[in-house]
C-alpha positions as CSV (number, residue, x, y, z in Angstrom):
1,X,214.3,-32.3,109.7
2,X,214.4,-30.1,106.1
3,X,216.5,-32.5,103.8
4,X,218.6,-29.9,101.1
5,X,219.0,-30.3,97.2
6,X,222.9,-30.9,96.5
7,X,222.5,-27.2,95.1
8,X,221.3,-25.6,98.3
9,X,224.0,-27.8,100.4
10,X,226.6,-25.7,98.2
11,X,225.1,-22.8,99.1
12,X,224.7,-23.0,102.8
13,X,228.6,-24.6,102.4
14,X,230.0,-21.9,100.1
15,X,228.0,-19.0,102.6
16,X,230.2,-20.3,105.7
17,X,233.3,-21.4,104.5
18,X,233.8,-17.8,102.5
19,X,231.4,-15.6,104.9
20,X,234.6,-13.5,105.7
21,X,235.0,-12.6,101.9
22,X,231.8,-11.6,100.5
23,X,230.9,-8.1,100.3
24,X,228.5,-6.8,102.6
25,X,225.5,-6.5,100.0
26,X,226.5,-10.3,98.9
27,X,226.5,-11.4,102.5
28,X,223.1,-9.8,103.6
29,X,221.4,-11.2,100.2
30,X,223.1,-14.7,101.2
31,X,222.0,-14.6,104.7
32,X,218.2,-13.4,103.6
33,X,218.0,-17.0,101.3
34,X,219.9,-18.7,104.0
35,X,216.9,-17.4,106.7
36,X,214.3,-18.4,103.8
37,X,215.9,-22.0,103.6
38,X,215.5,-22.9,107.0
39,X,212.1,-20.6,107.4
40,X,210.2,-22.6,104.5
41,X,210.6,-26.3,103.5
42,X,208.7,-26.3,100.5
43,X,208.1,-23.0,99.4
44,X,205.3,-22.1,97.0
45,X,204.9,-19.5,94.4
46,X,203.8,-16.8,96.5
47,X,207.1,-17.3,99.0
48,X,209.6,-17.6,95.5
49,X,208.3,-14.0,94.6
50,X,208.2,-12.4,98.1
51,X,211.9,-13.5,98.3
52,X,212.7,-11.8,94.5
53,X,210.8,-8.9,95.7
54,X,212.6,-8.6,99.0
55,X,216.1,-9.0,97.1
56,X,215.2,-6.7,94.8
57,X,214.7,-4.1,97.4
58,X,218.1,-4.9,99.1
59,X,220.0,-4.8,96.1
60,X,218.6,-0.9,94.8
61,X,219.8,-0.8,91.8
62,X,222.1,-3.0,89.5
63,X,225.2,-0.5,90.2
64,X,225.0,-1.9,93.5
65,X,225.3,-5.2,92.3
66,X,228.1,-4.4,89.9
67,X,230.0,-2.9,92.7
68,X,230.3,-6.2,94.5
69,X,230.1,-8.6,91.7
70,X,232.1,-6.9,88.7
71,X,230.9,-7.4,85.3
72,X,232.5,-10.8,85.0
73,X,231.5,-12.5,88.2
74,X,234.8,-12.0,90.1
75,X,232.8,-13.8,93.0
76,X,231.3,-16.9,91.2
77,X,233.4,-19.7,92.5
78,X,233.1,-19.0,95.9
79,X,229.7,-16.8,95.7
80,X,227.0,-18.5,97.8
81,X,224.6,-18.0,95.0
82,X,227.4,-19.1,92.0
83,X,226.3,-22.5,93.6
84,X,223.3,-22.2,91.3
85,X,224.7,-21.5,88.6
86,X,224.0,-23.8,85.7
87,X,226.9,-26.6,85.0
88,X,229.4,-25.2,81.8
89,X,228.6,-21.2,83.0
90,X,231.6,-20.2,85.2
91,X,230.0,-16.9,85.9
92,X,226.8,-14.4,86.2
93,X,226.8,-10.6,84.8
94,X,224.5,-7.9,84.0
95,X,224.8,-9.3,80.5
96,X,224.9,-13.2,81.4
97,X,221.9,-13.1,84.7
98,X,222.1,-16.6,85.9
99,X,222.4,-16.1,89.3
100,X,219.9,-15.0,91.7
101,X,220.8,-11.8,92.3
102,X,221.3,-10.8,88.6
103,X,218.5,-12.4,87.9
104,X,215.9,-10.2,89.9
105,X,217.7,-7.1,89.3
106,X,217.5,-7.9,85.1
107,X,214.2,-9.2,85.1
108,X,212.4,-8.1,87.4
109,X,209.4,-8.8,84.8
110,X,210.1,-12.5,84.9
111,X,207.6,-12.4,87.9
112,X,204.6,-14.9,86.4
113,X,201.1,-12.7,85.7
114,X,198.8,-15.6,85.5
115,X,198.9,-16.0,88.9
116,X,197.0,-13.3,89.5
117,X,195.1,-13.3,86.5
């Protein structure tokens, strides 16, 4: 049995209770970690940038992302992903990435080199 984080329990929670709400490009990025989450118990390095990389290629570009999310996180409290957000940031933007999503679109660089160095 794959025991959750409190973090990843408010995801899966938030992705069910408000699946009916999210925008399709939010819903299809939610149910790619959600596959990931129950695919890989402890996942290494090498999964952690195959999942960036893969919803980096869903997403396109960051207009996409603005689209569904607004610049001001309209979705944040009930977003699967606002369950990561870190405690005393309400919301993610282009501006603010704190949230998955925003966070591979605005950096995709972020990727660590040294391990392929």
């Amino acid at each position: 049995m794959t025991h959750y984080g409190l973090q990843t329990m408010d995801f899966l929670e938030r992705m069910e209770k408000f699946e009916d709400e999210l925008p399709p490009l939010l819903l299809d990025l939610a149910r790619l970690l959600q596959r990931l989450i129950g695919e890989i118990e402890r996942p290494q390095l090498e999964d952690i940038l195959r999942m960036q990389a893969d919803l980096r290629r869903l997403i396109g570009d960051s207009a996409r992302l603005e689209a569904a999310c607004g610049t001001e996180g309209k979705l944040c409290p009930h977003c699967p992903f606002g369950a990561y957000l870190p405690s005393g940031f309400p919301y993610a933007s282009p501006q603010q990435p704190l949230c998955l999503p925003w966070i591979v679109v605005t950096q995709p660089e972020s990727q660590p080199q040294s391990a392929s160095q």
